[in-house]
C-alpha positions in Angstrom: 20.1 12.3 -25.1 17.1 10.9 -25.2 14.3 11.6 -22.6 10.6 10.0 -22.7 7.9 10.9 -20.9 9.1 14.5 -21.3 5.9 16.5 -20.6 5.3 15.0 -17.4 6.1 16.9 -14.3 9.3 14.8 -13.2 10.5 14.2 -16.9 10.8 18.4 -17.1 12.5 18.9 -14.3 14.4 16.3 -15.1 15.1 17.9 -18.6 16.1 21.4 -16.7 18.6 19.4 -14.9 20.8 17.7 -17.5 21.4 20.8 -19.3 22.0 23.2 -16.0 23.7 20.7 -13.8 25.6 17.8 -16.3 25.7 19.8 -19.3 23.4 18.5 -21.7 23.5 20.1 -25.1 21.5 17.6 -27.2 17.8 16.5 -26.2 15.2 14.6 -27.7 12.2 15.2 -25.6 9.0 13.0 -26.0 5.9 11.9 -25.2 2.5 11.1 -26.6 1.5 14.5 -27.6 5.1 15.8 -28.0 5.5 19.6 -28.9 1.4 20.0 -28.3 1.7 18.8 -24.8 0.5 21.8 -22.4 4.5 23.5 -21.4 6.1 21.8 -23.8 6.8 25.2 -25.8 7.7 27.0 -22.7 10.1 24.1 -21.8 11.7 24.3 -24.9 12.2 27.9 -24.9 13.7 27.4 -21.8 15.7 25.0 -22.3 17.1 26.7 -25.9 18.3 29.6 -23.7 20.3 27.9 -21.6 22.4 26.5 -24.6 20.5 23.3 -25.5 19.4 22.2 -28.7 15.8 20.6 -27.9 13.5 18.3 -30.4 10.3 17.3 -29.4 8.8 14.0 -30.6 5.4 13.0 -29.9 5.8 9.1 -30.0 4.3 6.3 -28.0 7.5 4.7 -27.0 5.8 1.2 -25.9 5.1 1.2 -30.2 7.9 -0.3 -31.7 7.3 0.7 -35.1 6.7 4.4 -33.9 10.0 4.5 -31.8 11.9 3.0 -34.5 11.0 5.7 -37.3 11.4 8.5 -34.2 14.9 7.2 -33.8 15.6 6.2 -37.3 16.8 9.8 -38.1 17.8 11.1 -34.7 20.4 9.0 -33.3 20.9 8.9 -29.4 23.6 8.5 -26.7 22.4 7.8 -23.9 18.2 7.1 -22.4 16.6 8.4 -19.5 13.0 6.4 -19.6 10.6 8.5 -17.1 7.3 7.8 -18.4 4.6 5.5 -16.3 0.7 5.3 -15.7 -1.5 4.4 -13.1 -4.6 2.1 -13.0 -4.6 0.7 -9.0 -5.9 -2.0 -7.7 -5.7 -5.3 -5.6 -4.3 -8.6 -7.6 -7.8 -9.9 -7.6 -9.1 -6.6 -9.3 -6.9 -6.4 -12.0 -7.8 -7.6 -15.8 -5.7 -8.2 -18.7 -6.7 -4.7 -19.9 -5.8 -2.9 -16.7 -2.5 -4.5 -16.5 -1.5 -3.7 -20.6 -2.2 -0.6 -19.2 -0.3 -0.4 -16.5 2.7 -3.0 -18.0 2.8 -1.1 -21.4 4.5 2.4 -20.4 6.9 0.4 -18.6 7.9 -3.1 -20.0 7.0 -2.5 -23.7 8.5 0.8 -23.7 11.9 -0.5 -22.2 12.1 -3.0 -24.6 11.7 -1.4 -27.2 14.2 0.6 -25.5 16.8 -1.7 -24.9 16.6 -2.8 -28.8 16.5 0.2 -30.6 18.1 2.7 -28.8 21.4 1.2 -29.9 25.0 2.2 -28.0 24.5 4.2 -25.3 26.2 5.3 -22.2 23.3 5.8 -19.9 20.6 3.9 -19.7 18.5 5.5 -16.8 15.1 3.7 -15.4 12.5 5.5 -13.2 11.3 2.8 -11.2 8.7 2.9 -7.9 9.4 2.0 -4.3 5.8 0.1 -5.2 8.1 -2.6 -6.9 10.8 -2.7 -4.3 8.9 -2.8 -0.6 4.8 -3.3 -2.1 2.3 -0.9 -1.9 -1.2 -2.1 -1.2 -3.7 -1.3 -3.9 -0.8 -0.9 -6.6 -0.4 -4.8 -7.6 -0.4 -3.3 -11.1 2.2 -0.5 -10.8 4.2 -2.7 -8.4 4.7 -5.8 -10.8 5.3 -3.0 -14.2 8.4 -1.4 -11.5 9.6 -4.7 -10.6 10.4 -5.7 -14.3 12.4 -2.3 -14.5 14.4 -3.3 -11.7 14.9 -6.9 -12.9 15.9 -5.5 -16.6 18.9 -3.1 -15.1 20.2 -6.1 -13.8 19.6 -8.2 -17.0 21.4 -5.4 -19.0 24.4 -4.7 -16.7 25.0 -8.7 -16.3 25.0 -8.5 -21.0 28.2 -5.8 -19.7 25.3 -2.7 -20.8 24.8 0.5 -18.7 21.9 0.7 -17.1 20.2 1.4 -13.7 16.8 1.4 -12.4 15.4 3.9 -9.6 12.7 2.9 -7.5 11.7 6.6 -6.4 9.5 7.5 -3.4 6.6 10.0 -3.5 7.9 13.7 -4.6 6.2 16.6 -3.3 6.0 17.6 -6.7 2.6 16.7 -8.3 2.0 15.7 -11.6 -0.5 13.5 -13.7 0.2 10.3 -11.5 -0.4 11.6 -8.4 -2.5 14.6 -8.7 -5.4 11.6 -7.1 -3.6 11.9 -3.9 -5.5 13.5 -1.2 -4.0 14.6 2.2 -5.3 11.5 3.8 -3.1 9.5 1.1 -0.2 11.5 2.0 -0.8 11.4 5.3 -1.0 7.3 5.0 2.0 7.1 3.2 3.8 9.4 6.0 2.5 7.0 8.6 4.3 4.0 7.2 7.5 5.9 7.0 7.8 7.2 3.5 8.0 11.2 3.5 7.8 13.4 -0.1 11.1 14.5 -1.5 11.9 17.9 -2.3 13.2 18.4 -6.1 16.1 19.3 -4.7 16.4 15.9 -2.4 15.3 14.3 -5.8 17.7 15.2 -8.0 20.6 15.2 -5.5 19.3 11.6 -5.5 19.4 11.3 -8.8 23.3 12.3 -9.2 24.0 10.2 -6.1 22.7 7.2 -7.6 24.1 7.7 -11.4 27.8 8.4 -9.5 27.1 4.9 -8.1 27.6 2.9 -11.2 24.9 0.0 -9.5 22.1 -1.8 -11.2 19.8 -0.8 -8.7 19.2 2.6 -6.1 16.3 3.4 -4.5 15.7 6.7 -4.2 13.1 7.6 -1.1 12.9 9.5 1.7 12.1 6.9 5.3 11.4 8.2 8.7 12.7 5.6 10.8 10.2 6.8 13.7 7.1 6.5 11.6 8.0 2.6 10.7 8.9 1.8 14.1 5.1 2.8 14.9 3.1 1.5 12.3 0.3 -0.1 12.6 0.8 -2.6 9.6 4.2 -4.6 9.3 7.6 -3.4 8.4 8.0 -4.6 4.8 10.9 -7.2 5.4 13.6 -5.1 3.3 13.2 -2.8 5.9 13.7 -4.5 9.2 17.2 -4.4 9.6 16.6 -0.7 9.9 14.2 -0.5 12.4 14.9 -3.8 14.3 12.3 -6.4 14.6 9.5 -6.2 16.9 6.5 -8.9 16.5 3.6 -8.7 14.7 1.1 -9.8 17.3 0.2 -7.2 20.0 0.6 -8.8 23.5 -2.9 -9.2 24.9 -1.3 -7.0 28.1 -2.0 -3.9 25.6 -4.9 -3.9 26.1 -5.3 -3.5 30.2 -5.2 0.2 30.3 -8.4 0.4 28.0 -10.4 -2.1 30.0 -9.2 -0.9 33.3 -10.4 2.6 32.2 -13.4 1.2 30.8 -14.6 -0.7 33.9 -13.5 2.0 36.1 -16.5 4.1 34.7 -20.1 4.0 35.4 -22.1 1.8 32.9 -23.4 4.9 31.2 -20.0 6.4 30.1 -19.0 3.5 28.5 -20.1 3.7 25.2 -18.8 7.5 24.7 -15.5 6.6 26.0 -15.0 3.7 23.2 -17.1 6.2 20.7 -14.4 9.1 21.4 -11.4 6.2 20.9 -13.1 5.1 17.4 -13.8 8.4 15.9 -9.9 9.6 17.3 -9.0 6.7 15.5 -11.1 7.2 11.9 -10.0 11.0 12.2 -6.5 9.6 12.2 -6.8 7.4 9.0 -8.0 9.4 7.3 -6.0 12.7 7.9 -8.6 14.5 9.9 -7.0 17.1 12.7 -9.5 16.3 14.9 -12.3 13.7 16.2 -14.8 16.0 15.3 -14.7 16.0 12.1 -16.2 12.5 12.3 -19.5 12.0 13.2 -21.0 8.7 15.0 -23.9 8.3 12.5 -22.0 8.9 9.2 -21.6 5.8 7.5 -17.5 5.0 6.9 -18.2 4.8 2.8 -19.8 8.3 3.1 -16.6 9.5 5.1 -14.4 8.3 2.1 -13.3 4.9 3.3 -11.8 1.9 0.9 -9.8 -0.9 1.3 -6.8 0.5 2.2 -8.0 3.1 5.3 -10.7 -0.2 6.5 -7.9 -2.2 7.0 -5.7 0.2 8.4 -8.4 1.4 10.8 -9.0 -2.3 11.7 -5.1 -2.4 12.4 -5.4 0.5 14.4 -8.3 -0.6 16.7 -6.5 -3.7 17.0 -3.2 -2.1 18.7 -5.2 0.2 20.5 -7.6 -2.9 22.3 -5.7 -5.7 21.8 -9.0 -7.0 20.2 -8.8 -9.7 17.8 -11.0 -7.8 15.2 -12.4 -9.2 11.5 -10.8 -7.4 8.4 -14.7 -6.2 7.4 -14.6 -4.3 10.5 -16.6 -0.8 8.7 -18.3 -3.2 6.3 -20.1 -5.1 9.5 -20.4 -2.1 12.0 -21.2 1.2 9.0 -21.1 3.7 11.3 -18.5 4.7 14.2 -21.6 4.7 16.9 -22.4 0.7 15.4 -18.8 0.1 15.5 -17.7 1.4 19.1 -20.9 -0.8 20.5 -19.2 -3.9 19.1 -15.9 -3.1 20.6 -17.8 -2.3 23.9 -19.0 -5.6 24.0 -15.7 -7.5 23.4 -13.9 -5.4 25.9 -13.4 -7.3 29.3 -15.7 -4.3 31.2 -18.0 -3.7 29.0 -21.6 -4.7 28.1 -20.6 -7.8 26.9 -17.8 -9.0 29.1 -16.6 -11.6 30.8 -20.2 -12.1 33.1 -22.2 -13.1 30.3 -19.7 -15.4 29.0 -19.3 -17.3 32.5 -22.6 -17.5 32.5 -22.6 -19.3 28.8 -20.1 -21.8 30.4 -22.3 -22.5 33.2 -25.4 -23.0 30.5 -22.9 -25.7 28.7 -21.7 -27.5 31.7 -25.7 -27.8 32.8 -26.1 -29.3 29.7 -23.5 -31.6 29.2 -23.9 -33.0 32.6 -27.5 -33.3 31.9 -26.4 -35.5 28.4 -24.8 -38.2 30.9 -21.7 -40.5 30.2 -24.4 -42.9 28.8 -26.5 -40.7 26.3 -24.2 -39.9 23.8 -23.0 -41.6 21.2 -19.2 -42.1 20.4 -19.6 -40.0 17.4 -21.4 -36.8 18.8 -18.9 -37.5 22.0 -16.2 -36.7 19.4 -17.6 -33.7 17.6 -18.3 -31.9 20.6 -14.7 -33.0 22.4 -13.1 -31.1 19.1 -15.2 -27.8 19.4 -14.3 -27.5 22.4 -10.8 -27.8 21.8 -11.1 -25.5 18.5 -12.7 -23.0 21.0 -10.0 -23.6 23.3 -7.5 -22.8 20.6 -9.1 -19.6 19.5 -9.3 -18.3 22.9 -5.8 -18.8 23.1 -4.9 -17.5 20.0 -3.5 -20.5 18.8 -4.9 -21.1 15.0 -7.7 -23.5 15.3 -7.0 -27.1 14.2 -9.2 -28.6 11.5 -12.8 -30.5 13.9 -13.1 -32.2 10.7 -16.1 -31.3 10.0 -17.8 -30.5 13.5 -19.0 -27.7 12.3 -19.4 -24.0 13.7 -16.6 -22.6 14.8 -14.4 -25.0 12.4 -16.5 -23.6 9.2 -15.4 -20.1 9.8 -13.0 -17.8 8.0 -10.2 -16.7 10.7 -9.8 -13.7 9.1 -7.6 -12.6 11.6 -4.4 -14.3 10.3 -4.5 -13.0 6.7 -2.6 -11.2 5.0 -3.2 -6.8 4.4 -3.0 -7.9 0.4 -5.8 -10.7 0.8 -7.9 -8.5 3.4 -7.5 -6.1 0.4 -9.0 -8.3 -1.9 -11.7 -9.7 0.5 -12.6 -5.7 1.3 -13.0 -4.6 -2.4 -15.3 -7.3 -2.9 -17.4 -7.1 -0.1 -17.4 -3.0 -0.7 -17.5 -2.7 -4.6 -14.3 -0.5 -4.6 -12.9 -1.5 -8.3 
């Protein structure tokens, strides 16, 4: 049996559990460094003493010419392709170069795979629940795991084994994810996808080979935590949770502005302080507000893309604001940011006094324009901002004042997508 990406921390355990649980007597083991690769001797030892006989390669698998003199002299019966690398981004960071990187551990190698590997009776794929739901900031990864899925199906519909495992995170850490922080986790748990155990993992792992399907993702979902989450339920999961709309009813946010007009005038901006640094601590994994501080600027507290748009989610649900995706690019710090929302909310500085009192500006002046002053042309440019104000008030997406200007030339940021606020984000914030 054949087993690449060997040295990695899933393609050892891996290793320990063909030979213990299914019986395993034959392995080729490799990777890029092979029998040099730090616990490769130990792994081997291991693995000898328990009854295996183990060869290590070091071989690039996603080189044809490499895999084919590997494999010219040790024949194989079955595959079990583990190996994988990072490089994440947003699609509109990612080069040619970044995704060979990311594309060539995983396309090339299967392959290359497929063609030399020769009759098998396995043919065993460790995908990425990136591929099958999409994770933001892995367009990369995502697309490289979406082939693997595609090419189990190609190979069973030929009449070949083969199956492809999109995997969730494992608590196990290894080379890929040894970047992940506990605010990462902690994201990943709020959008419903927990760590498996190796034990989960590999009773997975026999689950799904038992299965005889093309395709079985293996991941651990809290129900709960999608049910709750700020961003949307990725479609393929909506049947499990039940649907529940996207926009939050502007009735959500009563209880905020009740509470914030029911205090004095100089309470206000602490109350909407403590709600934005409860909310930042909760992005980005913190136990407690005070571990943010109001003058610390968001890029010094470790935000990107991913927690800006999440914390713009977040204030969203919890004002019913309609709030621009370069929320913590426009306001830097919590303090700046908890004045805006202060003066958006009905209550607070800038409520809904100051804004009558614009309306009564704009009716003294169009009743001072008279029926008779205006031409037929301005008549018509103002008669559409108004009704694009109108719109936008209501929620409604603004129709096109061809070109009236002003509130027609803006971006409506509010209606994108989390993958193009991504994008936007990582521009505006030099992220990649």
């Amino acid at each position: 049996m054949l087993l690449t990406g060997a040295s990695g921390a899933l393609g050892g355990l891996v290793a320990r559990h063909l030979v213990a649980e299914h019986g395993v007597r034959s392995l080729l083991l490799m990777s890029r460094r092979g029998a040099d690769a730090e616990g490769a001797a130990e792994l081997r030892a291991e693995l000898t003493a328990a009854g295996a006989e183990v060869l290590w390669a070091a071989c690039d698998v996603a080189d044809r010419n490499a895999l084919a003199e590997v494999l010219s002299g040790t024949p194989v019966t079955a595959v079990v392709h583990t190996a994988g690398v990072l490089d994440d981004g947003v699609i509109g960071s990612l080069t040619p170069e970044r995704l060979e990187k990311v594309l060539r551990p995983k396309a090339d190698a299967v392959l290359n795979l497929h063609e030399l590997a020769g009759d098998v009776s396995a043919f065993v794929l460790f995908s990425s629940l990136a591929g099958t739901l999409g994770t933001p900031g892995q367009a990369g990864y995502a697309a490289a795991n979406a082939f693997l899925d595609a090419f189990a199906r190609h190979r069973r519909a030929q009449g070949l084994p083969a199956v492809s495992l999109p995997w969730g995170l494992w608590q196990r850490t290894g080379t890929m994810t040894e970047s992940l922080g506990g605010a990462d986790r902690t994201r990943l748990a709020r959008g419903g996808v927990l760590p498996l155990s190796d034990e989960d993992g590999l009773e997975l792992l026999d689950a799904a080979l038992a299965l005889q399907e093309p395709l079985v993702v293996a991941a651990r979902l809290d129900l709960a935590a999608l049910r709750n989450a700020t961003a949307p339920v990725p479609p393929l999961l909506r049947a499990l949770v039940g649907g529940r709309p996207r926009r939050m009813d502007r009735a959500a946010s009563v209880p905020l502005a009740q509470r914030i007009a029911g205090l004095p005038e100089s309470e206000r901006e602490e109350a909407v302080l403590d709600l934005v640094r409860s909310e930042v601590a909760a992005v980005l994994g913190h136990s407690s507000a005070k571990a943010v501080q109001p003058d610390q600027a968001f890029g010094d507290l470790g935000f990107d893309s991913l927690t800006a748009v999440e914390l713009r989610n977040r204030m969203h649900k919890a004002t019913g604001l309609r709030l621009p995706a370069t929320l913590v690019f426009d306001h830097p710090t919590p303090a700046v940011l908890a004045r805006r929302v202060l003066k958006d909310l009905p209550g607070g500085t800038g409520g809904t006094a100051p804004v009558l009192d614009e309306f009564d500006r704009l009716a003294a002046a169009l009743d001072g324009a008279g029926a008779d002053g205006v031409d037929n042309a301005t008549r018509t440019k103002i008669n559409m901002r108004l009704q694009a104000l109108l719109a936008r008030w209501n929620g409604d997406e603004p129709a096109d004042p061809g070109g009236a200007g002003g509130a027609g030339d803006e971006d409506d940021l509010s209606s994108a997508s989390d993958e193009e606020l991504y994008e936007l984000l990582d521009d505006e914030l030099g992220i990649f």
